[in-house]
N, C-alpha and C positions, 0 to 999 in steps of 0.2 A: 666716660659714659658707660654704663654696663647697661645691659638690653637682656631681655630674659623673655621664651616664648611659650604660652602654657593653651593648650587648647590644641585643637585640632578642625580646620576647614580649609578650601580650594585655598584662598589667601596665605593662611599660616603654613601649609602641609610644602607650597611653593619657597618661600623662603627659610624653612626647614632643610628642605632640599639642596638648595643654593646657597646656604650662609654654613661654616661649619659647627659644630653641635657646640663645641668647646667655647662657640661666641653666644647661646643664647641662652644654653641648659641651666638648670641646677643641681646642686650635689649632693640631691635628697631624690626620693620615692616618686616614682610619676603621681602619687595620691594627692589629691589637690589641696587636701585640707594640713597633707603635710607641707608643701610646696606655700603655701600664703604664711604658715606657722615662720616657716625659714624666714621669706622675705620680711614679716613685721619685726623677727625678732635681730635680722641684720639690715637696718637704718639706713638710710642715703646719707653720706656723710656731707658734713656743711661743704658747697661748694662744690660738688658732683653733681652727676646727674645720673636717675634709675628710670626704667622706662618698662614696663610689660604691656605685651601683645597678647591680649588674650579673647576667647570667644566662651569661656567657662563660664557658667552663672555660680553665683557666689556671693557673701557678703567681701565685697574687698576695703573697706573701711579702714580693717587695722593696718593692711599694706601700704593703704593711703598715706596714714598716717606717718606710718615709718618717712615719707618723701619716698616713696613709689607713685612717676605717673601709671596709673592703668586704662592703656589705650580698649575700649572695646571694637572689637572688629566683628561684627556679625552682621546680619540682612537690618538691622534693627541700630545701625551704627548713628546714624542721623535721629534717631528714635529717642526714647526712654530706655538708659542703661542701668545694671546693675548698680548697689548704691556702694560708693568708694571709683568707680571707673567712668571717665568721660569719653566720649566719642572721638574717633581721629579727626584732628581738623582739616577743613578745606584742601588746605595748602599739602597734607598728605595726599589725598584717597583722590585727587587730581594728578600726583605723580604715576609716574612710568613703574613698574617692577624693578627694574634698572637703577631707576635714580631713587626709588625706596633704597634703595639694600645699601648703593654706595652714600646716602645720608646715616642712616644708623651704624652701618658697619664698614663702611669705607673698602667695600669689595664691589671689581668691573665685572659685571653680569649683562648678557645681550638678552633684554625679557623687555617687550616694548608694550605687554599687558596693562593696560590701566587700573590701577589699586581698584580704585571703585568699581568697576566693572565685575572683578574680582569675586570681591567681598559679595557684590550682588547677586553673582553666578552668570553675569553676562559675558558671552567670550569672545564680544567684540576685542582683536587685538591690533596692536602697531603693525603693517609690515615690517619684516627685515630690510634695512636702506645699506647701499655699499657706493659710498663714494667712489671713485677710480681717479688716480692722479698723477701724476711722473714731476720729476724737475726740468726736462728738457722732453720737447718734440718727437714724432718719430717711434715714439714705443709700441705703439699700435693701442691707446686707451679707447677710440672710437670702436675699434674692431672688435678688442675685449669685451668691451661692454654691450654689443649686439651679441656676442655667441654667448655671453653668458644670459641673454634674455632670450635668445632663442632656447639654450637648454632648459633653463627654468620652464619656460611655458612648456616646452617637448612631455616634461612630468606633470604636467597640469595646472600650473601656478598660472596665475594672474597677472601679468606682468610691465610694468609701467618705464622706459629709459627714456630718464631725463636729463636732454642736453644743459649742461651748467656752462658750456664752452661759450661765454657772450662773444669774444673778439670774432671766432671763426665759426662757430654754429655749425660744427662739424657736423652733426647727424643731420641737419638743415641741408648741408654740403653733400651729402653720400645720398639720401634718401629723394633728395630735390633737388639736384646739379645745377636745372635753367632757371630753379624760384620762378618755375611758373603755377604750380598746385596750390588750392585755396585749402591751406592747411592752416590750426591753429597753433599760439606759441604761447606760450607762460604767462604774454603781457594778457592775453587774453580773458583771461582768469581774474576774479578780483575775490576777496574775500565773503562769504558766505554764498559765493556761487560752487554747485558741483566739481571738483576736479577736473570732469571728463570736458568741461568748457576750455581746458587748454591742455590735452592731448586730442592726439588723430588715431584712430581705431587702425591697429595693423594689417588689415584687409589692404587698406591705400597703399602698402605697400609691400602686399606680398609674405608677409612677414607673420608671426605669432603675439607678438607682443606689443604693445601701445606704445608710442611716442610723444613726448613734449617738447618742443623746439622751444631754440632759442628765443629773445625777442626780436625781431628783424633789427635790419641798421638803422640807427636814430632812435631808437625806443628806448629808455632807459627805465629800468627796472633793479632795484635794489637789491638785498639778500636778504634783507628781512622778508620781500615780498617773497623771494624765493623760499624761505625756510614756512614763511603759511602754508604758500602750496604744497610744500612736499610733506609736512603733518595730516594736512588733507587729503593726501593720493595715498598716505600710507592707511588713511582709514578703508580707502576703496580698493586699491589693488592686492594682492596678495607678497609683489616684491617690488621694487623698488631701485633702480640703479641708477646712478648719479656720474653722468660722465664730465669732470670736470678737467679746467683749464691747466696747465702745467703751473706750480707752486713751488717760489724759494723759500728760505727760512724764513728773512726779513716778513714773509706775509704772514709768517702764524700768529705774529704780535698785530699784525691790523686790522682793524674790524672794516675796514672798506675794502679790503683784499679778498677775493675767492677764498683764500685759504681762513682768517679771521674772523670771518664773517659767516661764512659757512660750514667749512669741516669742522675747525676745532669744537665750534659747539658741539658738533653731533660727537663727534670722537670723543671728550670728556662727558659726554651723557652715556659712555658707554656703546654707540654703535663702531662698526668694524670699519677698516678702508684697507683700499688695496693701493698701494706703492709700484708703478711699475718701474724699474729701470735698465736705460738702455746699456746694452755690453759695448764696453772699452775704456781704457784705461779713464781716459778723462772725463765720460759721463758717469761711470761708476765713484769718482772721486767727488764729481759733482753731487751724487745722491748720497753718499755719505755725506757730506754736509749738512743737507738737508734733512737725513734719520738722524742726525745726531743730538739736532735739535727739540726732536720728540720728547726726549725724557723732559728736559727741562721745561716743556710744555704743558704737563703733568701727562701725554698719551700712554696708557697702561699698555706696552708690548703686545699682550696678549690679542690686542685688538685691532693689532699692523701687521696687516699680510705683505709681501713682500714676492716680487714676481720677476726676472730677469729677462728680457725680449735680446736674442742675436742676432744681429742684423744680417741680413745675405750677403758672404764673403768673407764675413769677418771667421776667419779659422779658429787665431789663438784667444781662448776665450779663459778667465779667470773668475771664476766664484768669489763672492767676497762674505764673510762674517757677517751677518747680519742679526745675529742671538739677539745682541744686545737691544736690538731697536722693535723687533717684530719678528713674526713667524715666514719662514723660507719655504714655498712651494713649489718654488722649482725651474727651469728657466726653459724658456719658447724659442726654436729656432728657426726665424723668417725665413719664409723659404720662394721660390723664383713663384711656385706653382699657388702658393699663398697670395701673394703677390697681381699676380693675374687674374684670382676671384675675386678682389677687391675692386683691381679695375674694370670687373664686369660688373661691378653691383650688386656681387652675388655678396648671400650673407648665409648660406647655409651650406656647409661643407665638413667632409669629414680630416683630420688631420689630426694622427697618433699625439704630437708631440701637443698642440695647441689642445687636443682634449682631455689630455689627461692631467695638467696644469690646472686648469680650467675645473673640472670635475673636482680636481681636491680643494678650491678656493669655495664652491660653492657649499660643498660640504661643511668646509668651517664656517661659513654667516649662516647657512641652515642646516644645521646637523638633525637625523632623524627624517630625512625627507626622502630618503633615495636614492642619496644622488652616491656613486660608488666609481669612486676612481681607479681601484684594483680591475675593475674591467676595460680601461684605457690606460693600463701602464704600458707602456713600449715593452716588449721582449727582448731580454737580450740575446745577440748575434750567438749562434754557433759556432764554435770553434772546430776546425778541422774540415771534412771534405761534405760536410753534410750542414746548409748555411739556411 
């Protein structure tokens, strides 16, 4: 399929940007009457397929002709277009910016813009969502996922953590110990009701950022129902964190699993996740298993962070390769004094090593926000008499 982009608006000037030049350009004059001359006189050949994006008025007739579709993209898309170009259909200008780019051009871009909205000039957009996940216990995903909503909202964001944990309903666990607070939970929520119908406003608990709890025990709620809601809270919140249950391989292939049912969709629509794994020989061997299965999943690297938690005690500690599966940010080392604000219920505290991990994850799901982890890098020790 060749794809060719000629015009210039918020819509086009976006996937210009994101897509590279060598995939949409032609190898003629930005003049437009040179640019339709080229296309009619070079043909879609039998069995191809030609595709332009354009917002240009023009007779495009003879491009047509050639087997050029011509998408029009303007405020006027649903409208009366140009004669030779038809309107983008439904099933586009309803997709994501994301999943536009990787259907035409098979590239993983995090833009949860809706085409239509776009082309309208409405800048209602998707929040950023970041699942969080490990393959064994213990790594500290509940924790992670509170300081990373605490920072986000610290800059201003809006900010929604949603327990995915059904078995343990850890934020349920941390936030409400006795389950005695009239708090709501995701079962709460039904489709075409508000969001805010199943989260609890972080006032209740001290905290910056909204919460969604699990469904209580007996409740069953599926992942479909889970995936409405979280399209829904990404229309309302500004970020969105997803603390999920720990996930094996065996789960990426099942749609009834956390992992099948949940992640992999978002993850091949292009949104990010965080991997945390815990240090030592046998849970790091464990988690390679489980990255290894990624590629085969089709998860584009680009969009697998990768996070290492040291447990308290454990001294000898080994890095492991992770190129191949995702991006390396850097590894956390639990510490006694960590450890103790947890069992206070504390959720806000400062911690060189946990901030600056932390700072550069957020950075990569929203880059241009401010978040700057050069001002939480650990310094290194002096050497000599001066420490």
């Amino acid at each position: 399929m060749k794809t060719v982009i000629i015009g210039s608006s918020g819509f086009l000037d976006v996937l210009k940007a994101k897509v590279p030049a060598r995939m949409w350009t032609l190898p003629t004059a930005d003049d437009f009457t040179v640019q339709t001359m080229f296309l009619a006189s070079n043909p879609v050949p039998t069995g191809n397929k030609g595709i332009v994006f354009t917002n240009t008025p023009g007779d495009w007739m003879k491009v047509a002709k050639a087997g050029w579709i011509v998408y029009w993209c303007s405020v006027e898309h649903s409208q009366r277009t140009p004669i030779g170009t038809v309107g983008l259909p439904d099933s586009y200008v309803d997709m994501s910016v994301a999943t536009f780019i990787k259907t035409f051009w098979n590239i993983h871009v995090i833009d949860k813009r809706i085409v239509r909205d776009m082309i309208l000039g409405i800048e209602r957009t998707l929040a950023p969502l970041l699942p969080v996940t490990s393959n064994t216990g213990g790594v500290g995903k509940t924790t992670s996922c509170q300081r990373f909503g605490d920072r986000a909202a610290e800059l201003g964001l809006h900010v929604l953590l949603v327990d995915g944990n059904i078995r343990q309903s850890s934020q349920r666990s941390f936030f409400d110990p006795l389950y005695d607070k009239p708090v709501r939970t995701i079962a709460d929520w039904r489709p075409g009701m508000s969001p805010t119908r199943g989260a609890n406003p972080g006032r209740m608990f001290n905290i910056r950022y909204d919460v969604a709890f699990a469904p209580p025990a007996g409740v069953l709620v599926d992942w479909l129902h889970y995936r409405r809601y979280l399209e829904e809270a990404r229309k309302k919140w500004d970020f969105v964190i997803l603390d999920l249950d720990r996930i094996s391989a065996d789960d990426l292939d099942d749609p009834d699993s956390i992992a099948g049912g949940l992640l992999t969709p978002y993850v091949l629509a292009g949104d990010p996740c965080l991997v945390i794994v815990k240090a030592g020989r046998q849970t790091q061997g464990d988690a390679m298993n489980l990255l290894s299965k990624f590629p085969e999943c089709g998860f584009p690297k680009e969009r697998i962070g990768i996070k290492d938690t040291i447990p308290v005690g454990l001294e000898s500690y080994q890095q492991y390769d992770y190129s191949r599966y995702g991006l390396f940010f850097g590894a956390e080392r639990q510490t006694i004094e960590a450890a103790n604000h947890i069992a206070n219920g504390d959720v806000q505290w400062k911690d060189p090593q946990l901030d600056y991990v932390r700072e550069r994850i957020l950075d990569w799901v929203m880059p241009d926000m401010g978040f700057n982890s050069e001002a939480y890098k650990p310094k290194p020790k002096r050497k000599g008499w001066f420490k």
